[in-house]
C-alpha positions in Angstrom: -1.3 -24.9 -15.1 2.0 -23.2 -14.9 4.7 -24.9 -12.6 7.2 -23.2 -10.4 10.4 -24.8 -8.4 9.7 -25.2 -4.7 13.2 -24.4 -2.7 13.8 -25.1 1.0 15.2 -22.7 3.3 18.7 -23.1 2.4 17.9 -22.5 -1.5 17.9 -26.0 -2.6 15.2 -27.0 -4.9 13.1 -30.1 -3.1 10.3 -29.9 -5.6 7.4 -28.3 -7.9 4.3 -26.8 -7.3 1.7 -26.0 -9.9 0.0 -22.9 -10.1 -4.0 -21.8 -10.9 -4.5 -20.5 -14.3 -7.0 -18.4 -13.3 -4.9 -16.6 -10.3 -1.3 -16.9 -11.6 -1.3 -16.7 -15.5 -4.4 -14.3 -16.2 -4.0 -11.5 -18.4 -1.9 -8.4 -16.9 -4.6 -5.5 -16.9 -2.3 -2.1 -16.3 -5.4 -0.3 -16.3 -7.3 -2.2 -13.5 -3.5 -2.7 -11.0 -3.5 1.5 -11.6 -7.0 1.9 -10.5 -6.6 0.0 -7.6 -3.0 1.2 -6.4 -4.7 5.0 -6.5 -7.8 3.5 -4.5 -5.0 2.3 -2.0 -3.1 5.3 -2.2 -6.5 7.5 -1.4 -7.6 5.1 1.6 -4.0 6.0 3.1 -4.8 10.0 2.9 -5.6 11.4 6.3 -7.8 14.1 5.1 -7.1 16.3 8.4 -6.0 19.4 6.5 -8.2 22.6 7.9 -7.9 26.2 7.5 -9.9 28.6 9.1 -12.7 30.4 7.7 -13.8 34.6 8.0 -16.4 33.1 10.6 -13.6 31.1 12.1 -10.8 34.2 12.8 -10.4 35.4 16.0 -11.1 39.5 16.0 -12.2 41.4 13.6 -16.1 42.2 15.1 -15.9 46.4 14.7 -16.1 48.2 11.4 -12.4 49.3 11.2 -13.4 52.9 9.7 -16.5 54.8 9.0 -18.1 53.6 5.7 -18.2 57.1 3.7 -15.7 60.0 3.8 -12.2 58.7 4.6 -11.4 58.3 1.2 -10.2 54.6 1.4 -12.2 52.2 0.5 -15.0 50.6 2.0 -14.5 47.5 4.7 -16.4 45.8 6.9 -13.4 43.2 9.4 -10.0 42.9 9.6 -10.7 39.7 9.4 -11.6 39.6 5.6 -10.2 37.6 3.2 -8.5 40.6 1.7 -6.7 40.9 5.2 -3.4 40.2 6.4 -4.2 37.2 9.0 -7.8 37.2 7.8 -9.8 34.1 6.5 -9.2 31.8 3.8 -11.7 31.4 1.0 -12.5 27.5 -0.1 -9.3 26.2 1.7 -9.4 22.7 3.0 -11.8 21.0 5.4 -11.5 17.6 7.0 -12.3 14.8 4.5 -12.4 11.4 3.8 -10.6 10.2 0.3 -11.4 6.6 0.8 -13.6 4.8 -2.1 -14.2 1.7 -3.4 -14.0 -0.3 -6.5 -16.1 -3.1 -7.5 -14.9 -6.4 -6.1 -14.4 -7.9 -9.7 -11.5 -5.0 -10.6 -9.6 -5.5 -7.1 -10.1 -9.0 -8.0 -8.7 -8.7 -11.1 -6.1 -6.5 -10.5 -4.7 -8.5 -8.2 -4.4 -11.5 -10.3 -2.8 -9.3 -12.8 0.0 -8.6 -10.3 0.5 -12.1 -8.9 0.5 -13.3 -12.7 2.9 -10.3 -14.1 5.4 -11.4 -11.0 5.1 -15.2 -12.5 5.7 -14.0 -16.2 8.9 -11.7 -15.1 10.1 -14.5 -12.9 10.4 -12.9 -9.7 8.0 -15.3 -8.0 9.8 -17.9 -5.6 8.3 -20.2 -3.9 9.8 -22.2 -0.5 8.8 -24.7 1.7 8.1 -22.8 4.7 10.1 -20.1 6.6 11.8 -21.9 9.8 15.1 -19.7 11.3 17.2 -21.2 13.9 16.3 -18.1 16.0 13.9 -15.3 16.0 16.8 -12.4 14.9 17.2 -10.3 11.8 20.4 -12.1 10.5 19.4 -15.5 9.9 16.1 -13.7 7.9 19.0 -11.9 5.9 20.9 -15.4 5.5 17.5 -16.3 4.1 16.9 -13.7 1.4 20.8 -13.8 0.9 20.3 -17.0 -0.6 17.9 -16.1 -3.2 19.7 -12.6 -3.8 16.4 -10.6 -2.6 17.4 -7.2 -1.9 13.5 -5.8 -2.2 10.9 -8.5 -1.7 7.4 -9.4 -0.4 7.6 -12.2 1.5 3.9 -13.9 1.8 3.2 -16.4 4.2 -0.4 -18.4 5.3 -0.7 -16.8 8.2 1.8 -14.2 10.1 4.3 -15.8 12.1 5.8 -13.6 15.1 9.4 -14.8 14.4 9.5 -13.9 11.3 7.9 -10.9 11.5 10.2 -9.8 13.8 13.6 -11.0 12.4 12.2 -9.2 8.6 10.5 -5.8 10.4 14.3 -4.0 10.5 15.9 -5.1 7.0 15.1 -2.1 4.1 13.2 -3.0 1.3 11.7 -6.5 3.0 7.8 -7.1 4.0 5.8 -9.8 5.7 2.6 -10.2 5.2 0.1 -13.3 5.8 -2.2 -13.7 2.3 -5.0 -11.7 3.5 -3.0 -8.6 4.1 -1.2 -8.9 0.4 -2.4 -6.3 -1.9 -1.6 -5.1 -5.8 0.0 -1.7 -4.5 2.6 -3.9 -2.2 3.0 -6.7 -5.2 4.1 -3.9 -7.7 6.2 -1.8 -5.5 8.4 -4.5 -4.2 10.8 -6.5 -6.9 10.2 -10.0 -6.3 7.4 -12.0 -5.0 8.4 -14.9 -2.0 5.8 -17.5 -1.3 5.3 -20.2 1.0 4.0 -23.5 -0.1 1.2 -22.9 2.5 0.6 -19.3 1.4 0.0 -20.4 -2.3 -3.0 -22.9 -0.8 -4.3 -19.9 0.6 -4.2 -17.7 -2.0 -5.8 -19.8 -4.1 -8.1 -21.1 -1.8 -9.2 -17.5 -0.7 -8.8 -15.9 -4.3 -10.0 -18.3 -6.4 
């Protein structure tokens, strides 16, 4: 089992942790984390694009001209697809992108991301997140101190305090481990853990 440095809040190291083969040093499957990110991605598509349809133009109900002898050539609307302000042919409807991978890929996939953060060594891990107040600079003292400029910060279960004092700095996200995914994992540089957030994961992931 891999071991990783436990630091407290001010950056000191107080001890070691070890880490579940299975969740943290598995092998890094590009293929599966890429599979999943675009199943992500889709679930986030609203799907409300419409057009309207010939059927669905105002106007156009009478012949504009006779159908023989003007010499031009035969139409029906003014509401025709040919038509300036007429229907669209097989534009976009309303529809929903979301789908589904088998549980074992998003499984996998995520244990490639939490184990590719371990290998690169942008996975921290700290006693618990306690500020002096509720506000945005003591969470930026915080990250300071580990020189995190673009992090997901993972904790057992969402605290309000910290959520709020991390919501307003760029590049920073708080998340309780239920709500972590392989799309946030890979698009944020460094991985903070709390010691009661790896129990978790490992308890719920394992």
């Amino acid at each position: 089992m891999p071991k990783v440095p436990v630091y407290n809040v001010g950056g000191e190291q107080v001890g070691e942790i070890e880490l579940e083969d299975r969740i943290f040093a598995a092998p890094v499957r590009a293929d599966l984390m890429h599979q999943v990110v675009l199943m992500f991605l889709a679930g986030q598509r609203q799907g409300t694009h419409k057009v309207k349809s010939r059927s669905e133009v105002r106007g156009g109900g009478r012949k504009p001209w006779r159908q023989k002898g003007t010499g031009r050539a035969r139409q029906g609307s003014i509401r025709s697809p040919q038509w300036k302000g007429g229907g669209v042919v097989f534009g976009p409807t309303p529809r929903d992108y979301k789908y589904t991978l088998p549980k074992k890929i998003r499984r996998q996939a995520l244990y490639s991301a939490l184990s590719s953060k371990l290998d690169e060594g942008k996975l921290i891990v700290i006693e618990g997140i306690t500020l002096p107040e509720n506000k945005t600079k003591h969470m930026a003292q915080l990250l300071g101190r580990f020189d995190l400029t673009k992090a997901l910060i993972v904790d057992s279960a969402k605290q309000e305090g910290a959520l709020l004092a991390s919501r307003n700095i760029r590049g920073i996200k708080y998340v309780d481990a239920n709500g972590m995914n392989v799309y946030d994992l890979l698009r944020h540089d460094h991985l903070v853990l709390t010691r009661d957030a790896v129990a978790k994961v490992q308890e719920v992931f394992a």
